[in-house]
C-alpha positions as CSV (number, residue, x, y, z in Angstrom):
1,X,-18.8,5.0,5.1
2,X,-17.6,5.2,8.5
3,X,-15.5,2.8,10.4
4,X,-15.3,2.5,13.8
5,X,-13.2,-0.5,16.4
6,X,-14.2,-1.9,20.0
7,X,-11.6,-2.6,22.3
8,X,-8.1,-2.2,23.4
9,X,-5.3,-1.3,20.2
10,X,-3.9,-4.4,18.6
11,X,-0.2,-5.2,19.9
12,X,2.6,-5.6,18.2
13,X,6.0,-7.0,18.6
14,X,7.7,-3.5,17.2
15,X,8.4,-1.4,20.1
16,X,6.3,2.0,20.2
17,X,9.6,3.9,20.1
18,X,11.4,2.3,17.3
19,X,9.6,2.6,13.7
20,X,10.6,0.0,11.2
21,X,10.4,2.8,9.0
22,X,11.3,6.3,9.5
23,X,9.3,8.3,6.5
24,X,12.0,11.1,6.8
25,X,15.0,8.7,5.7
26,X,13.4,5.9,3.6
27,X,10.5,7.1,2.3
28,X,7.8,5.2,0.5
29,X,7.4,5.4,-3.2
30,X,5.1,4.8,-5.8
31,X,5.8,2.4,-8.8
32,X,2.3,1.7,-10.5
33,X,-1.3,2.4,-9.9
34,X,-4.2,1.4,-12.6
35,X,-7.8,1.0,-12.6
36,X,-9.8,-1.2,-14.8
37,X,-13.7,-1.7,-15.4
38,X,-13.8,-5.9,-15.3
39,X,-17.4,-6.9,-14.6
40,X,-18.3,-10.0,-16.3
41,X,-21.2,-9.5,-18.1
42,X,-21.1,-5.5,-18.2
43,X,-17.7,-4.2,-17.7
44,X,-19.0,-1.1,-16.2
45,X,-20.2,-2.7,-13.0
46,X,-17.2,-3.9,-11.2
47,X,-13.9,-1.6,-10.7
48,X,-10.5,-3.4,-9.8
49,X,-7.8,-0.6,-8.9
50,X,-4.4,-1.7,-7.8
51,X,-1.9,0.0,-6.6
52,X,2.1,-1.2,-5.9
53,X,4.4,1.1,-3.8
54,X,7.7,0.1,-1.8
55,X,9.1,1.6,0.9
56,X,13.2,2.6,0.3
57,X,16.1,0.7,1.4
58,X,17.5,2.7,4.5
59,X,21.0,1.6,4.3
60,X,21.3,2.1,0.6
61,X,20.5,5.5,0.9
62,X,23.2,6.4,4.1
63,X,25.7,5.2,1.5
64,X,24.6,7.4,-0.7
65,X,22.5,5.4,-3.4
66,X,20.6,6.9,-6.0
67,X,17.4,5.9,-7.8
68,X,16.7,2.1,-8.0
69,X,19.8,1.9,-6.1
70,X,17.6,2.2,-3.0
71,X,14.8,0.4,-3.9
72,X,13.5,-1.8,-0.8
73,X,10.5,-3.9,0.4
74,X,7.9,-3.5,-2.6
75,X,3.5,-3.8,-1.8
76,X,0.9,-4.3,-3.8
77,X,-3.0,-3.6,-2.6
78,X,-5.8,-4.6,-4.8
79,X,-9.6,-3.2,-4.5
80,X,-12.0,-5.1,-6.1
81,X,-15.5,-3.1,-6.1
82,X,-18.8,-4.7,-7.4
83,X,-21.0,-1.8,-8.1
84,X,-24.3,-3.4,-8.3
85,X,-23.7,-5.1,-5.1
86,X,-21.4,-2.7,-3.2
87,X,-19.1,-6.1,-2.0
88,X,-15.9,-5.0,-2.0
C-alpha cells in the first residue's frame, strides 16, 4: 500500500528547532505489544494488535533516575484489521 499527501506540510505550534523530544536523552520505550485473532463469527478473520510505548521523563533522567524512575508520557495505538474486508 502506498501512501501519498497533496499540499503544503501541516504546521505546528512546536518550533522546527526545538524537539519536544530529543531521542538521544529521553528515549522512547516499549511497555507491551499483543496481537489477538477477534472476529466475531470466525476468529481468524479480524486481527486487533496493540501496542503501548512511552517516551522517558527528561528531567528524571539529568538527575540521575533509573528504571521506572524515568518513566514519562505513556501511548497506546490500536490496529484493528478485518481480513475479509481489508477495513482497517
Amino acid at each position: 500500500m502506498t501512501m501519498t499527501m497533496s499540499g503544503p506540510p501541516p504546521t505546528s505550534s512546536i518550533s522546527s528547532n526545538a524537539a519536544k523530544y530529543d531521542l538521544n536523552v529521553n528515549p522512547v520505550y516499549q511497555i507491551d505489544m499483543t496481537t489477538a485473532s477477534t472476529g466475531k463469527m470466525v476468529a481468524q478473520t479480524k486481527r486487533r494488535v496493540r501496542w503501548r510505548f512511552g517516551f522517558s521523563n527528561k528531567t528524571a533522567i539529568q538527575e540521575g533516575g533509573k528504571g521506572t524512575d524515568c518513566r514519562g508520557e505513556e501511548h497506546e495505538v490500536t490496529l484493528i484489521w478485518s481480513l475479509t474486508s481489508g477495513k482497517r
